[in-house]
N, C-alpha and C positions, 0 to 999 in steps of 0.2 A: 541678670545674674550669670546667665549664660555667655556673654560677651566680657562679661570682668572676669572669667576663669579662662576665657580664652585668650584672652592680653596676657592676664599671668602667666598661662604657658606658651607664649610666644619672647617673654620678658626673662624666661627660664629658662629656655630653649639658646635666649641671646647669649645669655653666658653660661652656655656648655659646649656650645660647638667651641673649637678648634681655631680659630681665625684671626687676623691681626685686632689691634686695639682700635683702628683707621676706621675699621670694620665695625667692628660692632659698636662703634660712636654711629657710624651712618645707621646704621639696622636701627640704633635706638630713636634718633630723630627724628625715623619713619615709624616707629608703634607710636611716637607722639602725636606725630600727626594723624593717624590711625585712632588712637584716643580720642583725640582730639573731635573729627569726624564722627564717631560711635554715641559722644556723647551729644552731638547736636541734633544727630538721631531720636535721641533720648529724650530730649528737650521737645522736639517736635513731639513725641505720640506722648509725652504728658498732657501737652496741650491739647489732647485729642480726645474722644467721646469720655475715654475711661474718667480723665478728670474730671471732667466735666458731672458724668451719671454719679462719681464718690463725692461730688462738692455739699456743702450743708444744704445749698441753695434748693438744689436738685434732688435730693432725700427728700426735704420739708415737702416739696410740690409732689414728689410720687408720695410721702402720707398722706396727703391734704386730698389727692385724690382718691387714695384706697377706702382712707373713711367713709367720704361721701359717695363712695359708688361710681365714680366718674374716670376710675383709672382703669386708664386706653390697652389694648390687647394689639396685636400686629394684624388682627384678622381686622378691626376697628379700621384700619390703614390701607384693605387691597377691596377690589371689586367683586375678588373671586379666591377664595380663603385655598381652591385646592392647586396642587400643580397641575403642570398643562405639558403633555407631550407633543415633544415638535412634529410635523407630518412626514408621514415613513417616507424612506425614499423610493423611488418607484424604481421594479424591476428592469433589466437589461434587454432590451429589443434588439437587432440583431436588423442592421435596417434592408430594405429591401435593393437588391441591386437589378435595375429595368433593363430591356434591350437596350431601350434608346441612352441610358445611360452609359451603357458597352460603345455602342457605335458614338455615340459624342466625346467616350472617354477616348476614340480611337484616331478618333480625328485632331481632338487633344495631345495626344504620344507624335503622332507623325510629325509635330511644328514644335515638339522642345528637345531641345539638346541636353545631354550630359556633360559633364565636364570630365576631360582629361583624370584618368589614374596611373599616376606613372609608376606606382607597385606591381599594378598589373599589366599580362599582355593581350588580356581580354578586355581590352575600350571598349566601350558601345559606344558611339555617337550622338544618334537618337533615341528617345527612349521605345518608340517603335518599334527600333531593333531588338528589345529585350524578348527573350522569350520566356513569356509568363508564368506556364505551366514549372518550368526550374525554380522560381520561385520558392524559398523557404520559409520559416521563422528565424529572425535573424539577418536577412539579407537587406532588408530596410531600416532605416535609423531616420532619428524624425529628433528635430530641436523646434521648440515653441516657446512664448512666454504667456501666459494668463495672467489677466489683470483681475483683483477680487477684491473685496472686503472682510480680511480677517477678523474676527470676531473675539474678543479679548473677555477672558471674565477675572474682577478685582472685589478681592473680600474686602471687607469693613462694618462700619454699624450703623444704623438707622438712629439718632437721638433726637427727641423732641422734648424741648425743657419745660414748655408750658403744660405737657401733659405727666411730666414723670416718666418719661416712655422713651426705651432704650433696645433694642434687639439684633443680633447677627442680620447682617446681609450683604448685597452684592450688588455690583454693575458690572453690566453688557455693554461693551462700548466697539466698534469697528475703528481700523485701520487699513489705509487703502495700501495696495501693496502690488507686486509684479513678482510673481511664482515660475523663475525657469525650469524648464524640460529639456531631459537630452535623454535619447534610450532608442534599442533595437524594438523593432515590433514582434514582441515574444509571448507567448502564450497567460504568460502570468500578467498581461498590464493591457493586450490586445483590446479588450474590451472598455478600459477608460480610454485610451487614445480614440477608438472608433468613435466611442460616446462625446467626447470633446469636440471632435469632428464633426460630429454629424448635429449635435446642438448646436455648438456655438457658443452656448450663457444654459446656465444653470443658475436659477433664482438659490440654492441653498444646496448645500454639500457637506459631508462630514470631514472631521480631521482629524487623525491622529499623531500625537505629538512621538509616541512610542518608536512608530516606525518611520514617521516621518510621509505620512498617506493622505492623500485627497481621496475621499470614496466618495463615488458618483452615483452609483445604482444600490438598490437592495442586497444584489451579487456579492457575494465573498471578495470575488477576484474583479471586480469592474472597479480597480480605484490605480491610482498613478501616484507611482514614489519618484517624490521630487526632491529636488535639489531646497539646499536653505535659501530665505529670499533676506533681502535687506530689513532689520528689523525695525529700522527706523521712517518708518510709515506714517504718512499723515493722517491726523484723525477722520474717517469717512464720514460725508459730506450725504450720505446717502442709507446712512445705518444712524437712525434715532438712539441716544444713549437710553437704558432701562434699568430700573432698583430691584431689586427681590429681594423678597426673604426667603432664608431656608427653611422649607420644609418638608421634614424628611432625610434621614442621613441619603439617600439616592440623591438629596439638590450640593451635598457638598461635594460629590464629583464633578472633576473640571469636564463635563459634558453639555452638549445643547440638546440633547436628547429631551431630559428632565427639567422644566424650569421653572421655578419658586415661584408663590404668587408675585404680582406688582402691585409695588407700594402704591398706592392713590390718593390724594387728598383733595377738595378743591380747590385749597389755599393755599398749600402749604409743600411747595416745590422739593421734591424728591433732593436736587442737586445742591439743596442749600442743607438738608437735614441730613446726609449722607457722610458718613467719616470717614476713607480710605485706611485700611494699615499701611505705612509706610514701609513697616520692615521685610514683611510677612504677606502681602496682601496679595501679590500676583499668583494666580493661578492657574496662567499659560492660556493657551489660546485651544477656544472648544468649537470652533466652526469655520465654516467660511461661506458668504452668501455673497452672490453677484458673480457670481464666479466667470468670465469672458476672456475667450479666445482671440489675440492678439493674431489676426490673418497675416500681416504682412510680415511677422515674423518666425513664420514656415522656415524650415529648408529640411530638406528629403534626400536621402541619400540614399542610392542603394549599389550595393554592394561597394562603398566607397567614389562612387561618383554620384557627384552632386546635383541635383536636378536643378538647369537653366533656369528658372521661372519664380518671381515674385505675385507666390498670388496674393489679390487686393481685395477679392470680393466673395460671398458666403457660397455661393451659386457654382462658382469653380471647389470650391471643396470637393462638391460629389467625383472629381475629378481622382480626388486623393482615396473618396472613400474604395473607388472601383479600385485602384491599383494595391491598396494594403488588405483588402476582401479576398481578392483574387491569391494573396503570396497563401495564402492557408484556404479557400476553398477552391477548388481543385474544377469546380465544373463553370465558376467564373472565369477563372484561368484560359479554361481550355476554348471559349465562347469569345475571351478576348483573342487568343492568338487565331482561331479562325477568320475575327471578323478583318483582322491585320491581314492574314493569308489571301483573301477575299480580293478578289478583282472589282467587284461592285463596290469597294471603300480605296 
């Protein structure tokens, strides 16, 4: 009903506006086609549970079974009738920075070069030459990509005909996907860039679609606002698709926090008994698991010159971790430019 009132006033609209006859013959040929599409729509979710559970067929078997005591409940269908909360995320560590990590980090700066800023007249050549303790928030800028498995959830309905049995639910399905990054190392994200770094791969992470956020840690502020990624993701190869039912208004939030039970049968395969809504069903993306750090697609910048170096391997990280530690703690800083000062290095 809602889509035949909105043709009508788009049908209304055509002739009121203002504009030649050329014109609104083309406007009109396009609501046909518009029609046209809306109603194949239509067509489609006829064909869908709902006809199917109002058929006589489908009545007679849900009385046949109510009679006789035999008609199935959704709790009849999981292994475990309650919800299940995903496991918390774990708090923000703050990783440890070694001597030997100082002195490897130091011997590391001596052998890579910066690259030319021809804005400024303050070059540094090598990154050696920097000195660390000037170091800010803000002065480093860091681009990466992560590779993950977005986590999609799609409403629909569970119908089984030979039992009369019909109920709201859902699938959990992944898409593989490439999430880029571009941002200064500033006080509000410091702590997901370290944490990315210093993992690698997080088996599971939150999302939010609001702000557009990966949260990594338990922390408020240990999560990374990224860029949009390509939506068009192949399905993951690595995230088994799963049925719920809801239960509980907390399971119709598009959350992975809270998740319905799962449908179970022996026989009776979730994917063949499961209805999507066509029109209505998506309900955006509630997680992201797998989450891994694409190394060779680093690049580091600080203060607008670019750091020489491709790193390849997880081991040279700690490299990164000493140098973005140091722009904001002050006594790493100060331990790096001595060991540089240092005649013994």
């Amino acid at each position: 009903m809602k889509k035949i009132i909105f043709l009508l006033l788009l049908l209304l609209l055509i002739f009121i506006i203002d504009v030649s006859l050329l014109f609104k013959a083309i406007l009109l040929v396009l609501l046909v086609i518009l029609s046209f599409i809306v109603l194949v729509f239509n067509e489609i979710e006829k064909s869908s549970w709902k006809t199917r559970a109002d058929s006589p067929s489908f009545k007679q078997t849900e009385k046949h079974h109510r009679k006789s005591g035999t008609l199935k409940t959704w709790e009849d269908f999981t292994k475990n009738p309650e919800a299940t909360k995903s496991p918390p995320l774990e708090q923000y560590i703050e990783p440890t920075i070694t001597k030997k990590m100082v002195s490897d980090f130091v011997l590391f700066a001596k052998k890579i070069k910066l690259s030319a800023n021809e804005d400024s007249a303050l070059t540094i050549k090598k990154l050696s030459d920097l000195d660390f303790q000037s170091l800010d928030w803000g002065d480093i800028n860091l681009e990466f990509q992560l590779n993950a498995d977005v986590i999609n959830k799609w409403w629909g309905d569970i119908t089984i005909e030979e039992y009369g049995f019909t109920n709201t639910a859902y699938t959990l399905y992944g898409e593989e996907i490439t999430i880029p990054f571009e941002g200064a190392l500033e006080q509000d994200n410091y702590k997901g860039i370290i944490t990315i770094l210093d993992k690698n791969f997080l088996a599971s992470c939150g999302y939010s679609d609001q702000h557009n956020t990966i949260k990594l840690a338990s922390d408020k502020d240990c999560c990374l606002e990224i860029e949009e990624w390509d939506t068009d993701g192949e399905f993951s190869q690595s995230v088994e698709d799963s049925y719920h039912f809801y239960h509980g208004p907390e399971t119709f939030e598009p959350s992975l926090d809270i998740i319905g039970p799962e449908f179970y049968h022996d026989k009776i395969s979730a994917s063949e008994v499961f209805e999507p809504s066509p029109m209505e069903g998506n309900l955006g993306y509630v997680g992201i698991k797998n989450l891994e750090l694409d190394i060779p697609s680093i690049e580091v910048s600080i203060n607008d010159q670019k750091i020489d170096y491709i790193f390849t391997d997880k081991n040279e990280l700690k490299h990164l971790l000493v140098l973005l530690i140091s722009s904001y703690d002050k006594e790493i800083a100060k331990l790096v430019d001595q060991k540089l000062n240092s005649k013994a290095t």
